[in-house]
C-alpha positions as CSV (number, residue, x, y, z in Angstrom):
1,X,0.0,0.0,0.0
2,X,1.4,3.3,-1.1
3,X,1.6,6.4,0.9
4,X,-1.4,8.1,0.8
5,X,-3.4,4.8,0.4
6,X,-2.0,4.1,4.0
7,X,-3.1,7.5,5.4
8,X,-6.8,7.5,3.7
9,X,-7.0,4.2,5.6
10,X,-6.9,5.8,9.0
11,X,-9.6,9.0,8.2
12,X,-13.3,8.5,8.8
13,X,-15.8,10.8,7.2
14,X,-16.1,14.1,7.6
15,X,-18.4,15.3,10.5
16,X,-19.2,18.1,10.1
17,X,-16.1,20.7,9.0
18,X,-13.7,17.9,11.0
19,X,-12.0,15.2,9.6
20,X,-11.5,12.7,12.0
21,X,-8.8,10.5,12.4
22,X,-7.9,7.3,14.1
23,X,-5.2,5.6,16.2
24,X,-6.4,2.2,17.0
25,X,-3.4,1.4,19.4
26,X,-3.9,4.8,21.3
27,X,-7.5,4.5,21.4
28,X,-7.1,0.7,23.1
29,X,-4.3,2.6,25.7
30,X,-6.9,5.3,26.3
31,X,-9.4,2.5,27.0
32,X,-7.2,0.9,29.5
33,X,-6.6,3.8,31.6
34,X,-10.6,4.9,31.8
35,X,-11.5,1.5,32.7
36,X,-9.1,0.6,35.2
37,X,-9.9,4.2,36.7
38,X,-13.2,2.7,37.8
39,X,-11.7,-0.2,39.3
40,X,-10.8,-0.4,43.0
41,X,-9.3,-3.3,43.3
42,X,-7.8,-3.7,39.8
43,X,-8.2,-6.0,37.2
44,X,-6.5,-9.4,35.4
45,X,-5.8,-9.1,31.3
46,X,-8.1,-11.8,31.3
47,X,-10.7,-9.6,33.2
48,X,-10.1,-6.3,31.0
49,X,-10.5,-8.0,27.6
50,X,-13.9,-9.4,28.3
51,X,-15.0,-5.9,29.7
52,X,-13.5,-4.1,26.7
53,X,-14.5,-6.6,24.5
54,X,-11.2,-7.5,23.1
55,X,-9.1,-10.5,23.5
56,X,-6.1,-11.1,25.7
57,X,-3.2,-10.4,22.3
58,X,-5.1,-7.5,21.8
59,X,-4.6,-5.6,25.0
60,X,-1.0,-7.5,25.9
61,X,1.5,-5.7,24.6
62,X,-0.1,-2.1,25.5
63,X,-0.3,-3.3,28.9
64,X,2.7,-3.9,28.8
65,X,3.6,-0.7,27.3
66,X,1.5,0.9,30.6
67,X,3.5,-1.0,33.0
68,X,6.9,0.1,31.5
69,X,5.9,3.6,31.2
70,X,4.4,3.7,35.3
71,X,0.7,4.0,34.2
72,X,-0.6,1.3,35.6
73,X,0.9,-0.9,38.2
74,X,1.0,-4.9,37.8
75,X,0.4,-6.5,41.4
76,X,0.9,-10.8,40.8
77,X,-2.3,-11.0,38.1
78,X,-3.5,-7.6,38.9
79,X,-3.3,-4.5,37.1
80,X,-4.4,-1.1,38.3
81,X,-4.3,2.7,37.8
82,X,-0.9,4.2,39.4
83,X,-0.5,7.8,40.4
84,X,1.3,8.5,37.1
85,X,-1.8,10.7,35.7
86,X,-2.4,12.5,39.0
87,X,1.1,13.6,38.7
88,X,0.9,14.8,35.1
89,X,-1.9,16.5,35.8
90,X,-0.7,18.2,38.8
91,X,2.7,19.6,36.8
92,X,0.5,21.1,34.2
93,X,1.4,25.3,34.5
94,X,-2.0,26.6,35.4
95,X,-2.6,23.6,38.1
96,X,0.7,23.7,39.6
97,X,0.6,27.5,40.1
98,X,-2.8,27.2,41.4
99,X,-1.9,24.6,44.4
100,X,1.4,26.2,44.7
101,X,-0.3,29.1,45.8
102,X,-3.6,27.9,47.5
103,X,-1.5,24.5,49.7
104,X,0.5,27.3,52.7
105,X,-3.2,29.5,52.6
106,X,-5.3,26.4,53.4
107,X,-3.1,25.5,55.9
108,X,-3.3,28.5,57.3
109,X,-7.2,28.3,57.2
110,X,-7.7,25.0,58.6
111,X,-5.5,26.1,61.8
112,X,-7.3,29.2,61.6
113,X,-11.1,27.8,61.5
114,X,-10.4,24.7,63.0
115,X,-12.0,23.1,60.4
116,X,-10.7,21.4,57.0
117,X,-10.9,22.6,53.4
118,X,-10.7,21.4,50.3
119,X,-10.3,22.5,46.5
120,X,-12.0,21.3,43.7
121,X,-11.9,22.0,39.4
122,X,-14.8,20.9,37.1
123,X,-14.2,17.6,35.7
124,X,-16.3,16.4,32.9
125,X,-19.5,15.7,34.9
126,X,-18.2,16.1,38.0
127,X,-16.1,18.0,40.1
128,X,-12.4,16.6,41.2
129,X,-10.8,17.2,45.0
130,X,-6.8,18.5,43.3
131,X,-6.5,19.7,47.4
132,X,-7.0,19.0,50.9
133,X,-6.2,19.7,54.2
134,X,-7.5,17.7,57.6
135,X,-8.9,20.0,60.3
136,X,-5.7,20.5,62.9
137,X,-6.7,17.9,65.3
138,X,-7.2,15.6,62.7
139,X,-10.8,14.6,63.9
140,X,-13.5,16.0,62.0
141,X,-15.2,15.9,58.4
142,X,-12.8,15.8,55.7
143,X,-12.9,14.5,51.7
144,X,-10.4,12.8,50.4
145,X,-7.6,14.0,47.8
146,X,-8.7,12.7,44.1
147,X,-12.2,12.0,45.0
148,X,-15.1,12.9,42.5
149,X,-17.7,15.0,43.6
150,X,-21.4,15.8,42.5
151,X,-22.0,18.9,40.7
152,X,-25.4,20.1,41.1
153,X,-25.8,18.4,44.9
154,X,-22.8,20.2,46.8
155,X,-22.3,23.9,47.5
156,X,-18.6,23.7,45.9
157,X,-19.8,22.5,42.2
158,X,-23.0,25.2,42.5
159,X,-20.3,28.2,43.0
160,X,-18.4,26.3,39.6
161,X,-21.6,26.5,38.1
162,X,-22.4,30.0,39.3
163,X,-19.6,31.6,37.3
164,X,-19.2,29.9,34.0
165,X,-20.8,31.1,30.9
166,X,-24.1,30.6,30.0
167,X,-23.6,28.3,27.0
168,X,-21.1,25.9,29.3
169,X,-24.0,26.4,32.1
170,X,-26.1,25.1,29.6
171,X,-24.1,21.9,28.3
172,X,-22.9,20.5,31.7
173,X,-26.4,21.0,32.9
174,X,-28.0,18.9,29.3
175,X,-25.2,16.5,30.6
176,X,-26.0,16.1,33.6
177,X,-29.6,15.9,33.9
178,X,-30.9,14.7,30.2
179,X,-34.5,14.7,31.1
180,X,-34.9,17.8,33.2
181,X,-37.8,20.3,32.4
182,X,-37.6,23.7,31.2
183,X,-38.9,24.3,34.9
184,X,-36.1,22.3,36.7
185,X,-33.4,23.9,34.3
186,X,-34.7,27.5,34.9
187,X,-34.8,26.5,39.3
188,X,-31.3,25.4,38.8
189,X,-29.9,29.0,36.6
190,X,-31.8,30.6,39.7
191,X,-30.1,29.4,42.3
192,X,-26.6,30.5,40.3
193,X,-27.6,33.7,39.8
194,X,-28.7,33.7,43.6
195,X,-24.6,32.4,44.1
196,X,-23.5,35.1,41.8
197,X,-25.0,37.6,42.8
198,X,-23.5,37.4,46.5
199,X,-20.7,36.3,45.5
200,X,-20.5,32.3,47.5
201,X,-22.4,29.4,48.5
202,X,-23.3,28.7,51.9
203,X,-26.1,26.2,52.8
204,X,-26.5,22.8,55.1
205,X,-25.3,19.8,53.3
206,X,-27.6,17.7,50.9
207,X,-25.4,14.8,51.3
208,X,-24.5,15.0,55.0
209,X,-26.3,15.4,58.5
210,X,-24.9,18.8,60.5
211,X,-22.3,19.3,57.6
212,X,-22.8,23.2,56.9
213,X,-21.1,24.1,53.6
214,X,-19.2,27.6,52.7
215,X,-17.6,27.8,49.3
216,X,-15.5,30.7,47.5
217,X,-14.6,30.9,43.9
218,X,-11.0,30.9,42.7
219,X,-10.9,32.7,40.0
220,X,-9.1,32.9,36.1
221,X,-8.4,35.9,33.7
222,X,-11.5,35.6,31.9
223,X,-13.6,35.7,34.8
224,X,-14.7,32.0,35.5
225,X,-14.6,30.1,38.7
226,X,-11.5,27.9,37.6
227,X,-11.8,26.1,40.8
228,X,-13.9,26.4,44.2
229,X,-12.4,26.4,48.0
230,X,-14.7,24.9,50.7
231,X,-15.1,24.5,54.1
232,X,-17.3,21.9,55.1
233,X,-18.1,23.3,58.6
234,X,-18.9,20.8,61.6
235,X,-19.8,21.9,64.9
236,X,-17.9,20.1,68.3
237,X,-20.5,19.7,71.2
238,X,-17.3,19.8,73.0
239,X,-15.4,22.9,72.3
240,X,-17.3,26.6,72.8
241,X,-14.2,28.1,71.8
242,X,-14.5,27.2,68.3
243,X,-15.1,29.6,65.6
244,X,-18.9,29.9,64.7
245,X,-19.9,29.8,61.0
246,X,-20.2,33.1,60.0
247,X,-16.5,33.6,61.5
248,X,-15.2,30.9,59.2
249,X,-17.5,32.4,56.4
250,X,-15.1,35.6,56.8
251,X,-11.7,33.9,57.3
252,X,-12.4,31.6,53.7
253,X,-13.7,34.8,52.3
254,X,-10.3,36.4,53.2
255,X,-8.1,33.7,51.9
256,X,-10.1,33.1,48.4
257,X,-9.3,36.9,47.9
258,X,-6.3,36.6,48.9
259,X,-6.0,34.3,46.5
260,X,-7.3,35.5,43.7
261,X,-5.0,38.1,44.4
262,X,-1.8,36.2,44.3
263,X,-3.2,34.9,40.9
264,X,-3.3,38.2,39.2
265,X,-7.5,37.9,39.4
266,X,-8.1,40.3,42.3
267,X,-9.7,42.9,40.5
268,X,-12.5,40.2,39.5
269,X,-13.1,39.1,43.1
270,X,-14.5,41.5,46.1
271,X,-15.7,40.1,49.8
């Protein structure tokens, strides 16, 4: 086969103005990755061909490939996810400078409050935990690093929500809720204009008994929430002292500006 006989073989039909291309050996890598990042426990070869629908010299020598390049992580017949992605994602420019700046301020929060934080980025259909810090004593409501969060549920992905445009307001939320009426999708764009409009979130869990919720946005140059600092707020029966929730309220509302700040986004952002 000659040259360009070889490279029509790999293009699709157009779609649209977009000529679309394949990579069979990529696209079998790619489906590797997603599917063991589902899997707690991990998976055999054996186990991931019938889920992908493949056979075992299919997927053998791109597992391999995974294993040699730290991907994935082979434990006796068991293959799963390493932290190599969580890692790349974390040296990306944008990311790094953003937890550079936001890991000494949350410290300084949670020893402040007494409570933990946590910051979260839009993630698809979800929202994704890239920081967290444990409330000083260590006892107390916490979510862990990496973990996926709902959008629409928790105060953190309403304040992402709250300042995004319109048309991306309007594709998660088709995403996210397929079926929804014109009535439910105008109650939702409500409640982030509500958000916008004062600026945070703050509201009693959905998900968790006495959890009370306070989330700032972190800003980026165009205006969006790029990510979304939280305290989830918990009371201690035990301990008077402790900072009520409007005092927290103004400490996070100090450090997201202070933040936003730091990232050259100030002028978007006023307590």
């Amino acid at each position: 086969m000659n040259d360009i006989a070889s490279r029509s073989a790999d293009v699709q039909p157009v779609v649209g103005d977009a000529r679309l291309y394949t990579a069979p050996a990529l696209e079998k890598g790619l489906d590797i990755l997603e599917l063991l990042s589902k899997q707690e426990h991990g998976l055999t070869r054996k186990d991931m061909a019938e889920r992908l629908g493949r056979s075992v010299g299919e997927i053998f020598r791109m597992i391999d490939c995974l294993v040699r390049r730290a991907y994935i992580v082979q434990v006796g017949d068991t293959f799963i996810l390493s932290t190599r992605l969580f890692e790349l994602s974390h040296s990306f420019p944008p990311t790094k400078r953003l937890l550079n700046e936001a890991a000494p301020r949350m410290r300084a929060l949670s020893q402040r409050s007494g409570q933990s934080c946590h910051l979260t980025v839009l993630n698809g259909t979800s929202q994704l935990v890239i920081a967290q810090i444990d409330t000083p004593e260590g006892v107390g409501f916490s979510i862990k690093l990496g973990s996926k969060l709902d959008i629409l549920k928790s105060a953190s992905g309403r304040v992402l929500m709250s300042f995004q445009d319109e048309t991306e307001v309007d594709r998660l939320l088709r995403q996210l809720c397929p079926g929804m009426s014109p009535q439910q999708l105008g109650g939702h764009k409500d409640a982030f204009r509500i958000i916008r409009s004062q600026g945070f979130a703050n509201m009693k869990s959905n998900q968790f008994s006495g959890v009370h919720a306070i989330s700032y946005p972190i800003f980026d140059l165009n205006g969006h929430a790029t990510a979304a600092l939280t305290v989830p707020y918990v009371a201690r029966l035990d301990d008077s002292q402790r900072l009520s929730v409007s005092a927290v309220q103004t400490a996070l509302a100090a450090t997201a500006a202070e933040m936003n700040v730091v990232l050259g986004v100030g002028g978007l952002y006023q307590i």
